[in-house]
Phi, psi and omega in degrees: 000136193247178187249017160268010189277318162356314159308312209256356184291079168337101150220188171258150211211050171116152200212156150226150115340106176283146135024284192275339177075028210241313136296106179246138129292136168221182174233128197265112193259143193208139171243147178252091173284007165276338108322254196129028160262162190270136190226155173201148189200166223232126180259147150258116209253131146275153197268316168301334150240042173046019188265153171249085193245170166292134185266321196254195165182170179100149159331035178240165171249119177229120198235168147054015175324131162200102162338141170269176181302314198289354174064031167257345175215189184215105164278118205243229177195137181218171143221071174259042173275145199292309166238048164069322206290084230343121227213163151285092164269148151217160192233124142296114157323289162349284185254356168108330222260116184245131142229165206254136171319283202258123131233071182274122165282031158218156204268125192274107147282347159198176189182150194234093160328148167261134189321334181283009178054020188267328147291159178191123194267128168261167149229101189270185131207126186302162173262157183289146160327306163301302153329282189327298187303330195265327161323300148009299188249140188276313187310349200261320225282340192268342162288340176111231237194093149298314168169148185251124179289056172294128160255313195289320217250092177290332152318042189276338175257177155205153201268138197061345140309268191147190170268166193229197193279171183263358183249130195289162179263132196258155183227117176255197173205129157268127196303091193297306184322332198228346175092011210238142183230104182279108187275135148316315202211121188224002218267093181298356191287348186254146181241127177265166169175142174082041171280170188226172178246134152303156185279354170286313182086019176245027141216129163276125162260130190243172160218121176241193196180117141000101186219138051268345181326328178268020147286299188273350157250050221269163183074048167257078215248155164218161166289147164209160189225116171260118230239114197277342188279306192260006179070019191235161176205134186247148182246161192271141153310155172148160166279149179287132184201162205278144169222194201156154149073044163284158188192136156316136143301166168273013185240001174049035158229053172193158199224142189209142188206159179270161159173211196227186182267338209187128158277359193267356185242069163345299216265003183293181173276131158274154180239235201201084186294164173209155152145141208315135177278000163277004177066028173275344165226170174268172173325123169240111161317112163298308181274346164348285237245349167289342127097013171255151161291099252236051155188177174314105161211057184254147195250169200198171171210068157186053168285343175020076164068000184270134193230202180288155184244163192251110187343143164241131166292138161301157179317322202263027171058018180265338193213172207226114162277136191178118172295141180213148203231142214215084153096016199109002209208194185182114178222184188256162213187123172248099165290132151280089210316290191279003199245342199071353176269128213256116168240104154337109185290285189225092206230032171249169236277159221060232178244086129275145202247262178287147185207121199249189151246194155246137186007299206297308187076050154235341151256151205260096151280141152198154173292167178182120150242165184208175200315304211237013185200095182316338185167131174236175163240123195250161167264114153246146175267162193290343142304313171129017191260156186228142166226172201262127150288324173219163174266069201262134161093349183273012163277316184276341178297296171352295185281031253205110145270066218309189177241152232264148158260143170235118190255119197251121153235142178254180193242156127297148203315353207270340175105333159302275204254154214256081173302165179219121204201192187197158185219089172303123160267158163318128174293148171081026156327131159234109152008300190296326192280166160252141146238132189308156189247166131241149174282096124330082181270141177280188166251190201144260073198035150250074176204180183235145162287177210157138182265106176230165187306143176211106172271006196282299225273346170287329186279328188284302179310316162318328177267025207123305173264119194289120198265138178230113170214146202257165136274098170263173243270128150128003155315100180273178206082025180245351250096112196290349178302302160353279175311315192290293188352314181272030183280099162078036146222044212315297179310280186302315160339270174331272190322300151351287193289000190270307200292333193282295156326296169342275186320229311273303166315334175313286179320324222283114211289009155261001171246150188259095197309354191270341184240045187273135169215152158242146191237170176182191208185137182036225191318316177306328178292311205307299193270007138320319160303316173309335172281334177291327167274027166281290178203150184281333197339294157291133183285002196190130168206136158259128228225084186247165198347095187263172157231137197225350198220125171253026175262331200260328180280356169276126147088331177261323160318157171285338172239345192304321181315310181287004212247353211277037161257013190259315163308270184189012165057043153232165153322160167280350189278029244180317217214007211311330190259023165262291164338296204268339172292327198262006208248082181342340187280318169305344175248015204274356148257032146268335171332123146258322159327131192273103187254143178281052204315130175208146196195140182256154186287319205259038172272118150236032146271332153228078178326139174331322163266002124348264182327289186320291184335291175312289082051290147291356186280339194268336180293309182313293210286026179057028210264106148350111171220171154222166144227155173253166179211145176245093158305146161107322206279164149236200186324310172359294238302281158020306205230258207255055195237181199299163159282351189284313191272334170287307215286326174298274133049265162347289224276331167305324193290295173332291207297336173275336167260000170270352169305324204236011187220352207194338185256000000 
């Protein structure tokens, strides 16, 4: 694995299904490397002959593609707009002929058809009254961002975003004939999201929230449904709770979604909802008792835009497709409603994510990677037999002899729990050698590795190193106990199984326990800090948009505020000395280890002085640090940031273990 593949690797940014099961769309992700800018632009597949051509072209991001009913057009999200901003688009399949939809001065983040294909339900959100004048004005528009004004909102930045508005998100229906747009929802105290069509066409179901309230409560969410024929709108019983991802039965009485019980329990599972869309009962968790998560969380770097998909009712409404994730992996799944039984969909080994049918709902489209193959788009069909719609990447993988994975589970010391991990070796391994290692930790930290594409970890390993990464204790896809374990204790859990993971690495008579070094990122930075002040071992750590101070990190992240239910659900000004137990910088004049420090300037989720701190404290204690910095960048920067700067990224990572492990 080279680090210009970076350039050449092929993904996707989203897939649809037709109807007719005949036609797949997707978005083609492309970098233009004399700009380093990014483009995605809409392929078309017949599904019977495999052929493939361009639906969109041009300098644009063309996203979020859906087929209409009748599978005569493809309605998309652009921004081939005049002032950049996010618009409607469709395309006649037929002729080739994009007119543009929407021209609203507010940016339409998702939309749905209506079965009669005559509609289409948005979810905008407006620009502020100034936005607008400077959009506008050219002398205005070049001077820039005079200032952003909060009164209402402690949400105010968002990581990758930017900062963001004070106006809740509306949910409207657009006429297609005529173009005229009726708004739903004006009610600024609420923020809408996620609408859907009843299979009927009389009704849109939302997950709405209180707002600015749900920035300091967030996921106190409830349904409401708006009934187009009598003009009214009703909310479902239930306790407010965080929910997403709705969907209709096909007889359209019953209504289903994935969430949660409590947003305040980080480390529960989310589940799988049910309930009569007349609101005569409340809500039944399907899945409890199944002991698994019902979305994505398997992490990877190169996921490029592709996302969770929204449970499907089987044809016959008895049972519900819906993904979940297990031990490493992330896979589709068919409950069986009444029964509570899970029959295995799409189970083979690596991440599936999105996922559509076709009318009939007897063939399953879905994306799907694994370790050595970033993403395909595969068909099972109503035999159960599946084939690949597409080739992405195989002329450049092909040439490629990755080194072998080996899936490692170890025991802790109590004799019960089971860490679970993989040890990539180098290509052209030999048995006989010792080779230097690195540790690799994720970030979440309630989230998992999984066997998924890691080009970092194919490079480093190319390079020599024997790369090792673990789920340690506070990981999800083991179990909520699993998971729990770091709740209001972040560090030590967590360290224990790594170091406990380590020694096993240790043992292993191809590696050279003298040449270890570790790395990690966002939580994976956090308990990197935490190891340096720990333990001596590793000879080498890089340490990226980390969190190192959790008193300085409440209120200045784009989420900690909302997260101190992971803590002691109090403030630090409240709690300081909980905070400050957990806060790795307290334990940084024990360091010794020589580190790296690396940061994006526009991280905002772990803001920049997260690092500085770490960084300067290792300069006070006379420790070897460097730091890097990414302008421009945010947390991302890793998995979707310019390519010029991941690749600097790399080469800095290398350059710091080959300092300290091998020269």
């Amino acid at each position: 694995m080279k680090l210009k593949d970076l350039y050449k690797l092929q993904t996707i940014s989203g897939c649809h299904f037709s109807a007719s099961g005949k036609k797949v769309v997707y978005a083609l992700n492309r970098i233009d490397k004399k700009t380093e800018k990014k483009y995605c632009n809409l392929q078309l597949i017949e599904v019977k002959t495999g052929k493939t051509q361009s639906l969109t072209k041009g300098d644009f991001i063309d996203v979020a593609a859906r087929f209409s009913p009748d599978c005569k057009w493809v309605a998309f999200l652009s921004n081939r707009t005049e002032n950049k901003t996010t618009q409607l688009f469709r395309i006649n399949i037929k002729s080739g002929k994009i007119s543009q939809l929407t021209h609203s001065d507010a940016d339409i983040q998702q939309f749905s058809w209506s079965p009669s294909g005559r509609q289409i339900v948005l979810q905008t959100q407006a620009h502020t009254k100034s936005e607008i004048k400077r959009r506008n004005n050219e002398a205005q528009k070049a001077l820039g961002v005079v200032e952003m004004h909060y009164k209402k909102r402690p949400f105010f930045k968002s990581d990758g975003m930017g900062y963001n508005r004070e106006e809740a998100n509306q949910i409207s229906v657009l006429e297609i004939k005529n173009k005229k747009i009726k708004n739903l929802t004006l009610d600024k105290d609420f923020t809408n999201n996620g609408p859907i069509w009843s299979p009927c066409g009389n009704f849109i179901a939302w997950v709405g929230s209180k707002f600015p309230d749900c920035d300091l409560h967030p996921g106190e969410d409830e349904i409401y449904c708006h009934n187009l024929e009598e003009q009214s709108v009703r909310k479902l019983p239930g306790s407010p709770s965080p929910k997403w991802s709705l969907t209709f039965s096909p007889d359209g009485k019953q209504l289903a979604w994935i969430g949660n019980k409590n947003a305040a329990q980080w480390w529960s599972n989310c589940h799988l909802y049910l309930q009569p869309f007349d609101g005569s009962s409340e809500p039944e968790i399907l899945t409890e008792n199944l002991g698994m998560c019902c979305s994505n969380l398997s992490l990877g770097d190169v996921k490029s835009g592709v996302t969770d998909s929204a449970p499907i009712f089987t044809a016959d409404g008895r049972g519900l497709i819906f993904q979940y994730s297990s031990e490493g992996h992330t896979y589709i799944g068919t409950l069986d409603i009444a029964t509570k039984t899970l029959w295995p969909t799409a189970n083979e080994p690596g991440v599936c994510c999105e996922f559509y049918t076709d009318a009939s709902r007897q063939q399953l489209l879905y994306v799907h990677g694994s370790f050595y193959d970033p993403m395909q788009i595969k068909l099972l069909a109503a035999n159960g037999q599946t084939q690949n719609l597409t080739q992405l990447n195989k002329n450049l993988l092909q040439n490629y002899n990755f080194g072998d994975l080996e899936e490692l589970r170890i025991t802790l010391p109590d004799g019960e729990t089971q860490i679970h991990g993989w040890v990539l070796k180098p290509p052209q391994f030999d048995p006989e050698k010792q080779y230097p290692s690195v540790l690799q930790i994720h970030g979440g930290p309630w989230l998992q590795f999984a066997h998924a594409f890691m080009h970092e970890f194919l490079w480093l390993a190319a390079q020599g190193y024997v790369v090792h990464f673990c789920n340690p204790l506070g990981s999800k896809g083991y179990g909520e106990a699993f998971a729990k374990a770091i709740q209001n204790n972040w560090g030590q859990p967590a360290y224990e199984s790594l170091m406990a993971w380590t020694d096993e690495i240790a043992n292993l008579p191809y590696i050279n326990p003298n040449q270890m070094g570790v790395c990690g990122g966002s939580y994976g930075g956090y308990m990197v800090n935490w190891i340096i002040g720990h333990t001596h071992r590793f000879k080498a750590a890089v340490t990226q948009r980390c969190v190192s101070n959790l008193v300085s990190f409440w209120g200045s992240s784009d989420v900690n505020w909302a997260f101190q239910q992971a803590f002691s659900n109090k403030p630090p000004f409240k709690d300081f000395t909980n905070y400050w137990r957990l806060s790795p910088i307290k334990y940084i004049a024990n360091a010794k280890t020589p580190t790296l420090v690396m940061h994006s300037l526009n991280d905002y989720r772990c803001p920049i002085e997260q690092g500085e701190q770490v960084f300067v404290a290792l300069k006070y204690l006379g420790v070897e640090t460097e730091l890097v910095l990414h302008p421009e960048e945010s947390h991302g920067l890793s998995r979707n940031g310019r390519t010029d700067r991941r690749i600097s990224r790399l080469k800095h990572i290398k350059r710091w273990l080959n300092k300290h492990l091998t020269e």
